[in-house]
N, C-alpha and C positions, 0 to 999 in steps of 0.2 A: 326865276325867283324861287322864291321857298316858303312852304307853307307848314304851319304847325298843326293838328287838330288832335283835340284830345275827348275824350270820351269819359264816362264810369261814373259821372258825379252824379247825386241824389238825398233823398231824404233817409236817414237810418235814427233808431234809435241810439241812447248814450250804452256803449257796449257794446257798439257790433259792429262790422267792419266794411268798408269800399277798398276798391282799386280804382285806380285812374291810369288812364295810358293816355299816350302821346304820341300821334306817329309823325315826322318829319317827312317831306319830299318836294321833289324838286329839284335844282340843278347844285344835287351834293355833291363833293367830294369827301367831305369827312366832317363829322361833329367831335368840336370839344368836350368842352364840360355842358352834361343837361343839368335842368333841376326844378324844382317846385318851387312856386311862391301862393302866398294865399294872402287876401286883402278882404278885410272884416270891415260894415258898414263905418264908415267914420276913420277907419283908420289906414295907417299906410301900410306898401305892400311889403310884407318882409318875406325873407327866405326858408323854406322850411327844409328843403334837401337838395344837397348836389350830390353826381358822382362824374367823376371825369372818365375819361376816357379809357383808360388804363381798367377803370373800377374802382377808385381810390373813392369811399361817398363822406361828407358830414352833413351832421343833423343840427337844425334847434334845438336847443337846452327839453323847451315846453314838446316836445316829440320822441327822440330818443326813448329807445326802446319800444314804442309804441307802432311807429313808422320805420318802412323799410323800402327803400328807392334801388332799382333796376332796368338794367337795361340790355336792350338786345339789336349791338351795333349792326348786324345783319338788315334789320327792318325799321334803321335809323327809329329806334322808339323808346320812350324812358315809362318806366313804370313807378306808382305809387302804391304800394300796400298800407293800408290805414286801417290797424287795431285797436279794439280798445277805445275808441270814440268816445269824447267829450264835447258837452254842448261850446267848450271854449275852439271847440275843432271847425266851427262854422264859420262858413266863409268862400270867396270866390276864387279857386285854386286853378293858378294860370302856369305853363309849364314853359319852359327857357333853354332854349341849346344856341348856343355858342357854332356858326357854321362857317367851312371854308366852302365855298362853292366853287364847282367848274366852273378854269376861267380865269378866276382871282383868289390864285392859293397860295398869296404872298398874306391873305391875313383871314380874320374871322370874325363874320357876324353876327350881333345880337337878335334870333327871333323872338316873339311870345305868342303864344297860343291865342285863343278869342276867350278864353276862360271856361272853368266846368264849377257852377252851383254845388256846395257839400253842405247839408245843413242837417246839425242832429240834435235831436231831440230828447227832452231830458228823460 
């Protein structure tokens, strides 16, 4: 199987910055596209950043320029750079790759992370 776990979330104030990583392992063969989502009390989970494989990445409107997603296909890991933090930035940011695993590389599957807590303060 394959498991996601991701790290870096916490408490910061409005202005100042986290990373989040995300390392994949497990019976990989290759990851597609990773990406961020974050899911704020009450509401559903939307997307905040992919970047595929290649490195090709897009942003939410509400992040762009702000946020900057990376990755390092070596250590099957996606990363989250978060500057510039607003209190609207809070919320439970859960990280997503797209995996073919040894075995069955005729397609690819959706993981998610357990999520990482980011709550800032105004």
């Amino acid at each position: 199987q394959v498991q996601l776990v991701e790290s870096g979330g916490g408490l910061v104030q409005a202005g100042g910055s986290l990373r989040l990583s995300c390392a994949a392992s497990g019976s990989i063969f290759s990851i597609k596209n990773m990406a961020w989502y974050r899911q704020a009390p009450g509401k559903q989970r939307d997307l905040v950043a992919r970047i595929s494989s290649d490195g090709s990445t897009n942003y939410a409107d509400s992040v762009k320029g702000r946020f900057t997603i990376s990755r390092d296909n070596a250590k099957n890991t996606v990363y989250l750079q978060m500057d510039s933090l607003i209190p609207e930035d809070t919320a439970v940011y859960y990280c997503n790759a797209e995996v073919v695993r040894i075995g069955a590389e005729y397609t690819a599957f959706s993981y998610w992370g357990q999520g990482t807590q980011v709550t800032v303060s105004k």
